[in-house]
ROKOLTOR-200760 format. One record per residue (C-alpha): residue in one letter; chain; x, y, z. Coordinates in steps of 0.02 Angstrom, whole numbers, plus 50000, padded with zeros to 5 digits. Each point is the difference from the previous one (the first is absolute). Layout:
REM ROKOLTOR-200760
@code a unit A X X Y Y Z Z
...
END
This chain:
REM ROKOLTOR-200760
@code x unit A X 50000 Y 50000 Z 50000
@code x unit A X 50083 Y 50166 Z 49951
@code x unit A X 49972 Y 50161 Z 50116
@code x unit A X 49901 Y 50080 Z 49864
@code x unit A X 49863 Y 49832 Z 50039
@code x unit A X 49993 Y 50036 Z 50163
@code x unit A X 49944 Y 50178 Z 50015
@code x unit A X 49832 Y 50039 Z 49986
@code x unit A X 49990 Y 50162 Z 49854
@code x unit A X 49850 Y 50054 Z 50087
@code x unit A X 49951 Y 50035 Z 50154
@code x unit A X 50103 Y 50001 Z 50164
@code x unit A X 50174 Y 49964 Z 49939
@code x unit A X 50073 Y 49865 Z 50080
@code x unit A X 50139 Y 50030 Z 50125
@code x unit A X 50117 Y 49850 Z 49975
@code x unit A X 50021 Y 49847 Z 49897
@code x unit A X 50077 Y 49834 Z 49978
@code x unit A X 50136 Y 49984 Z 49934
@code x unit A X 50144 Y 49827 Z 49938
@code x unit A X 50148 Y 49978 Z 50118
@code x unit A X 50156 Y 49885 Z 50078
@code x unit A X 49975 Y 49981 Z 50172
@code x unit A X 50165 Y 49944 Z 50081
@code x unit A X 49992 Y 49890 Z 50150
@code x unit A X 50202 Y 49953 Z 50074
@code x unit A X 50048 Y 49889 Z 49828
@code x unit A X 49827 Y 49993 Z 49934
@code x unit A X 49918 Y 50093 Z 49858
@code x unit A X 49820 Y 49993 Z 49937
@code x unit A X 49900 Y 50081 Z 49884
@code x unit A X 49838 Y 50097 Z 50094
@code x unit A X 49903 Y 50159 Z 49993
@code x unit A X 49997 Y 50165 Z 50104
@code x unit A X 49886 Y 50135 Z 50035
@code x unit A X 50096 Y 50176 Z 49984
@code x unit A X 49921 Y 50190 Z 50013
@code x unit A X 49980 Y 50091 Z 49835
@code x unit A X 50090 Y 50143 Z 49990
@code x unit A X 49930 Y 50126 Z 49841
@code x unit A X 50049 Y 50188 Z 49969
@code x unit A X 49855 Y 50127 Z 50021
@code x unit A X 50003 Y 50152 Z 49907
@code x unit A X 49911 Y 50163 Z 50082
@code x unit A X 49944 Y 50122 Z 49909
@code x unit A X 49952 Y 50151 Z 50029
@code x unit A X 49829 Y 50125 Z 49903
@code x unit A X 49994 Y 50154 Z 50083
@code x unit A X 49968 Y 50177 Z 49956
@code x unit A X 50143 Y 50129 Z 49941
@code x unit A X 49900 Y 50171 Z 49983
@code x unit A X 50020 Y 49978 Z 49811
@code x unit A X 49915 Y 49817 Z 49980
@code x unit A X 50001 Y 49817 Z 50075
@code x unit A X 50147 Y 49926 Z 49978
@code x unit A X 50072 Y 49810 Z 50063
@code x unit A X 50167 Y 49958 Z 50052
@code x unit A X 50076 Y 49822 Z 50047
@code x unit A X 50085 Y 50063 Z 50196
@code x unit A X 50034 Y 49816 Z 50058
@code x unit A X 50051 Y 49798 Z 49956
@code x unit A X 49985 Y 49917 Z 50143
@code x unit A X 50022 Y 49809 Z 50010
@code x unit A X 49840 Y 49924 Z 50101
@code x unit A X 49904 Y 49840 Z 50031
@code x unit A X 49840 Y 50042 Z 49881
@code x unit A X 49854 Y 50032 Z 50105
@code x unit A X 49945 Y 50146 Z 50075
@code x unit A X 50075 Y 50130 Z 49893
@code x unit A X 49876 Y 50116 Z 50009
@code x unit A X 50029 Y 50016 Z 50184
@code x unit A X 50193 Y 49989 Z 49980
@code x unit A X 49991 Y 50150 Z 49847
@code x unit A X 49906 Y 50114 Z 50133
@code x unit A X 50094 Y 49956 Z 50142
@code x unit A X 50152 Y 50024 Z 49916
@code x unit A X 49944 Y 50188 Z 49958
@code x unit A X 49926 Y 50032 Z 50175
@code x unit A X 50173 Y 49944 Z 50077
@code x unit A X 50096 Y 50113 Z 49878
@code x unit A X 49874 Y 50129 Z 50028
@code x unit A X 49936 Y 50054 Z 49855
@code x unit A X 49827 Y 49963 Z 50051
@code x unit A X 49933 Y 50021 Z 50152
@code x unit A X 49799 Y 49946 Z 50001
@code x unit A X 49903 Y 49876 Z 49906
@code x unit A X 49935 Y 50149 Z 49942
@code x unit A X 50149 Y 50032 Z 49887
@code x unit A X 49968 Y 49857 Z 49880
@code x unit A X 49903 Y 49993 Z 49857
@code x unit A X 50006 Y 49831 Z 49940
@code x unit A X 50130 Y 49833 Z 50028
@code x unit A X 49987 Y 49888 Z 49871
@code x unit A X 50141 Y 49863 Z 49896
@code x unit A X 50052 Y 50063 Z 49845
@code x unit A X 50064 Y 49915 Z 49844
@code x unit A X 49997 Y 49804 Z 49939
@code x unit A X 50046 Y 49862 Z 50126
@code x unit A X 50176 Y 49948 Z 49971
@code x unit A X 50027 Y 49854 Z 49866
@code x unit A X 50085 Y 49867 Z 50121
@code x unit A X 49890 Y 50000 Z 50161
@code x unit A X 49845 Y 50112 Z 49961
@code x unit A X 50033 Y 50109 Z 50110
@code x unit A X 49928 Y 50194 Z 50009
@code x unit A X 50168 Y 50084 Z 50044
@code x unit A X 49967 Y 50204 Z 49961
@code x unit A X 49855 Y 50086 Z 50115
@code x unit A X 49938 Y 50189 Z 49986
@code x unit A X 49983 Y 50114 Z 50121
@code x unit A X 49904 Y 50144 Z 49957
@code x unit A X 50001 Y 50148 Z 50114
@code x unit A X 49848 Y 50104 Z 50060
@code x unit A X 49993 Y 50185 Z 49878
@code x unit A X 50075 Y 50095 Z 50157
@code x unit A X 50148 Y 49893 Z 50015
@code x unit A X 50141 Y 50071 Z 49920
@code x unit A X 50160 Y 49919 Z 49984
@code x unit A X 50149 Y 50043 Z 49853
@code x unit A X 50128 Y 49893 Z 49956
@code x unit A X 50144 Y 50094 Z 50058
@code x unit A X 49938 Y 50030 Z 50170
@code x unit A X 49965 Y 49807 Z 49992
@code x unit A X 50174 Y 49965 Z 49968
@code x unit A X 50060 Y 50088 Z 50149
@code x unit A X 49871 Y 49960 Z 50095
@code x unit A X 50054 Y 49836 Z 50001
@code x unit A X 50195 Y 50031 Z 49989
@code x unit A X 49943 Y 50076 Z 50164
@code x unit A X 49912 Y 49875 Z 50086
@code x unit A X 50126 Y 49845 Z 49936
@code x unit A X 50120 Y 50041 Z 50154
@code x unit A X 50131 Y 49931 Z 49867
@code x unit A X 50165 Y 50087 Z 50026
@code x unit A X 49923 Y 50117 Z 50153
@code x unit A X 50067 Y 50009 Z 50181
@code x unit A X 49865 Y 49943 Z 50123
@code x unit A X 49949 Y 50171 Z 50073
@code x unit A X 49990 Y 50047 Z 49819
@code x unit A X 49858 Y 49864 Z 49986
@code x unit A X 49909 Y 50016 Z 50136
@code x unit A X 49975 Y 50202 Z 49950
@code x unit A X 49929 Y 49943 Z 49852
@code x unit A X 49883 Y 49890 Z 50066
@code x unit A X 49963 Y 50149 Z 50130
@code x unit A X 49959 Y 50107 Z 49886
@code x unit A X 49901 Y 49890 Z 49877
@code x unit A X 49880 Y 49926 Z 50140
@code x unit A X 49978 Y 50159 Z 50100
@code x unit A X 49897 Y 50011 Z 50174
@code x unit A X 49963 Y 49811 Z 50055
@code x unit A X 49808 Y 49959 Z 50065
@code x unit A X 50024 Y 49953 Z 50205
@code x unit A X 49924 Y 49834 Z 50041
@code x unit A X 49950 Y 49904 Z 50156
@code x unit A X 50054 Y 49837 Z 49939
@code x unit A X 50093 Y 49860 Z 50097
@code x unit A X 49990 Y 49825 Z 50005
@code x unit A X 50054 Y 49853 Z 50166
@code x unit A X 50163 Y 49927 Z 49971
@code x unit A X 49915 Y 49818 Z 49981
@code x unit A X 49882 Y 50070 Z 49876
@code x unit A X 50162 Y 50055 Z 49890
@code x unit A X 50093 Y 49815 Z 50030
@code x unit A X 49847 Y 49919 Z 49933
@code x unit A X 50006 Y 50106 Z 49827
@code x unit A X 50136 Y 49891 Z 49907
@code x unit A X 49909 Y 49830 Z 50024
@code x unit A X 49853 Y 50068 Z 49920
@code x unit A X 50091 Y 50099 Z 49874
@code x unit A X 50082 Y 49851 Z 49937
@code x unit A X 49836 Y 49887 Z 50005
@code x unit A X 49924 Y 50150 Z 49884
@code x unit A X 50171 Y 49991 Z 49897
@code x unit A X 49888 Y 49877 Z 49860
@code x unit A X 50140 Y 50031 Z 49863
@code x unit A X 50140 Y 49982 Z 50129
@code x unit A X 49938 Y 49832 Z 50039
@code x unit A X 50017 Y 49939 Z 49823
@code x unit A X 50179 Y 50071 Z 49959
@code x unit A X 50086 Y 50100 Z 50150
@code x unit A X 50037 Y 50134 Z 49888
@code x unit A X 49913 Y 50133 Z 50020
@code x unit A X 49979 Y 50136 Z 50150
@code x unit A X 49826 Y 50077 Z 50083
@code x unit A X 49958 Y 50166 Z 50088
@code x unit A X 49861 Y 49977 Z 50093
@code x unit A X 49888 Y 50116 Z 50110
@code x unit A X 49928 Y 49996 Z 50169
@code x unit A X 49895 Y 50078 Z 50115
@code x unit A X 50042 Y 50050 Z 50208
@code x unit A X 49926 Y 49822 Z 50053
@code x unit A X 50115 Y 49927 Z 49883
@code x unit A X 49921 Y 49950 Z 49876
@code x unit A X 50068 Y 49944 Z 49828
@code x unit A X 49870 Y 50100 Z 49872
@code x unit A X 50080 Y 49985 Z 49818
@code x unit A X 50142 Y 49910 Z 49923
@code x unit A X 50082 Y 50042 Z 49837
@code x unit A X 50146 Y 49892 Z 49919
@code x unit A X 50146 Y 50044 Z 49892
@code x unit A X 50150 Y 49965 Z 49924
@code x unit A X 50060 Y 50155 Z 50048
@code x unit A X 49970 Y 50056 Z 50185
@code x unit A X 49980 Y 50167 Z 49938
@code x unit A X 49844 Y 49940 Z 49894
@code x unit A X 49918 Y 49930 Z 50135
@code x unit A X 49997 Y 50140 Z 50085
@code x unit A X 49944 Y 50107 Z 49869
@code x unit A X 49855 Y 49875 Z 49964
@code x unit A X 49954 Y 50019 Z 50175
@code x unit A X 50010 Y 50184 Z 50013
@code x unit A X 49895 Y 49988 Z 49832
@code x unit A X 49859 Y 49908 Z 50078
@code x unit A X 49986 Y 50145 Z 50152
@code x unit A X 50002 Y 50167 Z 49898
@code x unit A X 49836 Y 50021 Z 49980
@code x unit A X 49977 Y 49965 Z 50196
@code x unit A X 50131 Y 50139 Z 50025
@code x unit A X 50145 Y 49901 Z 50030
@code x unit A X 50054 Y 49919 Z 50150
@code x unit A X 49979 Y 50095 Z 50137
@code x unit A X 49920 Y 49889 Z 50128
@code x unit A X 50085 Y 49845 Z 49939
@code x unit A X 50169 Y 49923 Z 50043
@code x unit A X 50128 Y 49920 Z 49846
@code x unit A X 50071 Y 49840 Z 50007
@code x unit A X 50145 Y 49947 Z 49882
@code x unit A X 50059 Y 49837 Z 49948
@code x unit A X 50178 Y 50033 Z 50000
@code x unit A X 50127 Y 50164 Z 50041
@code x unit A X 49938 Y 50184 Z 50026
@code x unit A X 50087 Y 50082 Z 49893
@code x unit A X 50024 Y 50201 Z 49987
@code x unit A X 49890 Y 49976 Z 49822
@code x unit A X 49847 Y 49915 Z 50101
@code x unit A X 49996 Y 50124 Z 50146
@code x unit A X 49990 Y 50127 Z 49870
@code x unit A X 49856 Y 49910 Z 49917
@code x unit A X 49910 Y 49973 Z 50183
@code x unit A X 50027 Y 50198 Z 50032
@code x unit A X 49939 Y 50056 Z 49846
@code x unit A X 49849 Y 49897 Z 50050
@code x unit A X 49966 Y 50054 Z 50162
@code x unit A X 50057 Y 49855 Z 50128
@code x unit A X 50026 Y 50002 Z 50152
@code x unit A X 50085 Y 49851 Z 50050
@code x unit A X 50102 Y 49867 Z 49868
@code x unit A X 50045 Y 49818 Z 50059
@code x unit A X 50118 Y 49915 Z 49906
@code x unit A X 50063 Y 49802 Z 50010
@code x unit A X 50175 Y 50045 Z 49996
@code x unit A X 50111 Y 50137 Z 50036
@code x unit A X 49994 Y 50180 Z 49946
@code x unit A X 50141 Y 50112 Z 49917
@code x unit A X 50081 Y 50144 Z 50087
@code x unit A X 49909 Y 50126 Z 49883
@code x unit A X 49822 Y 49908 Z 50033
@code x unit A X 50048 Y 50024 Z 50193
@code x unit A X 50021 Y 50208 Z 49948
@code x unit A X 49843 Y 50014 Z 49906
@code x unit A X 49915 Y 49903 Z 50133
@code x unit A X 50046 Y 50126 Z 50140
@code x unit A X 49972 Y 50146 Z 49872
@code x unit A X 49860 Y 49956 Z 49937
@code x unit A X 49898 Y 49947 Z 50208
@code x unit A X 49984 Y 49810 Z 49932
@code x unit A X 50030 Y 49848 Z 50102
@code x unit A X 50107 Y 49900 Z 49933
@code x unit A X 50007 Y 49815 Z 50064
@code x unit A X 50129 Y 49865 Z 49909
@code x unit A X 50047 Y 49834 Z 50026
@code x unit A X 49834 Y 49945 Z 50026
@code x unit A X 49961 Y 49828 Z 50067
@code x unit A X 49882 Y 49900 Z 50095
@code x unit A X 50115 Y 50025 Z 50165
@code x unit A X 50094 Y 50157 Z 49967
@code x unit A X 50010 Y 50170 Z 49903
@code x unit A X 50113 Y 50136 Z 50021
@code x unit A X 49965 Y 50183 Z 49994
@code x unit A X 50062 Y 50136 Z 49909
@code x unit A X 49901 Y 50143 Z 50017
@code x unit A X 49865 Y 50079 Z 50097
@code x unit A X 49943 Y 49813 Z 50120
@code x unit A X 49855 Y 50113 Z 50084
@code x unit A X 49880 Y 49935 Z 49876
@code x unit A X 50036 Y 49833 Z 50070
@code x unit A X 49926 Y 49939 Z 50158
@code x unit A X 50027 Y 49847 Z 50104
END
């Protein structure tokens, strides 16, 4: 069975598939199959208004598990701030034929709402800007400052056995994980610790675009708690400040810079997370025995 059989052209894509392998055992080899994550560019682009006519631009490739992309192609703009409201889109849709080998709709659209006004140059640095590529740390964290402005104050907190419990039920609402161990999840939960949504992704970035996709018409998260598969990076805090949360758990450990942004930015910031232990990084007040 080729890969190009086992994708579905409509429809939810599918998220993995099987695939012909050598499994080596000490001296022994045998001929078996495997289940591994598909990994497919997307292409964003970008209709928005100029003053002299709509125009569209391609501002991203980002290589995804296919699923979700409309929530990934917002979130992805929310975190980079170029919108800011539900409000300020138009219209998501997938653009263009599905590729030839797996069927797969790899281009979506984003068009912007009329008063949304973005040019290309100011897009460029925008996101020269934002990259922290080749920037000190305080340089960074200025940036972010000034992008995200005035946070919201919030009330929320959560027990420390409500927070140990979150990984066990993030990884039994991992379903892709289970079939490959490939991919990571952001996930988001509420002050009793609760695990709310999941989204999966090649790219840990992704998934937490997707899931800061699904809240921006709900205003972002604000009363709800994010809970990260693997590392907090300074890249994901920037994402969970952009969109408004107040406290991000992660499975394993956080950078230096994710530490910074954490204290700059009021979030808790809880790593190492297990079913016996965490540690914490930043602002522990939200956590109660």
């Amino acid at each position: 069975m080729t890969a190009a059989e086992n994708i579905p052209a409509r429809g939810t894509p599918a998220a993995n598939l099987r695939v012909d392998i050598e499994a080596v055992s000490g001296d022994t080899t045998r001929r078996a199959s495997d289940t591994v994550t598909i990994e497919e560019p997307l292409e964003i682009r970008l209709s928005h208004e100029t003053g002299s006519g709509r125009v569209e631009q391609s501002i991203s490739i980002t290589m995804r598990t296919p699923g979700n992309d409309e929530e990934l192609a917002v979130g992805f703009l929310a975190g980079e701030t170029i919108i800011s409201a539900a409000s300020d889109v138009r219209g998501v849709e997938h653009c263009g034929p599905p590729s030839p080998d797996k069927g797969i709709r790899n281009v979506i659209r984003v068009e912007l709402a009329d008063h949304v006004r973005v040019d290309a140059g100011e897009l460029l640095r925008h996101f020269y800007t934002t990259s922290s590529c080749g920037v000190c740390g305080k340089a960074s964290l200025d940036a972010v400052r000034l992008q995200i402005g005035k946070r919201r104050p919030t009330s929320f907190s959560i027990t420390a056995d409500a927070l140990k419990r979150l990984p066990a039920a993030l990884r039994a609402r991992q379903t892709e994980f289970a079939h490959t161990g490939g991919l990571h999840a952001s996930g988001s939960f509420n002050a009793s610790g609760a695990l709310l949504r999941v989204r999966e992704d090649v790219g840990r970035h992704n998934a937490l675009d997707k899931l800061a996709g699904s809240y921006l018409a709900e205003g972002g998260f604000a009363g709800y708690g994010i809970l990260l598969s693997g590392r907090a990076s300074f890249e994901l805090m920037q994402k969970a400040a952009v969109a408004g949360a107040p406290f991000v758990a992660s499975i394993g450990p956080p950078s230096s810079l994710a530490v910074e942004m954490a204290q700059d930015q009021g979030i808790t910031l809880a790593g190492f997370l297990k079913a016996d232990r965490f540690n914490v990084y930043a602002f522990g007040e939200r956590i109660s025995a």
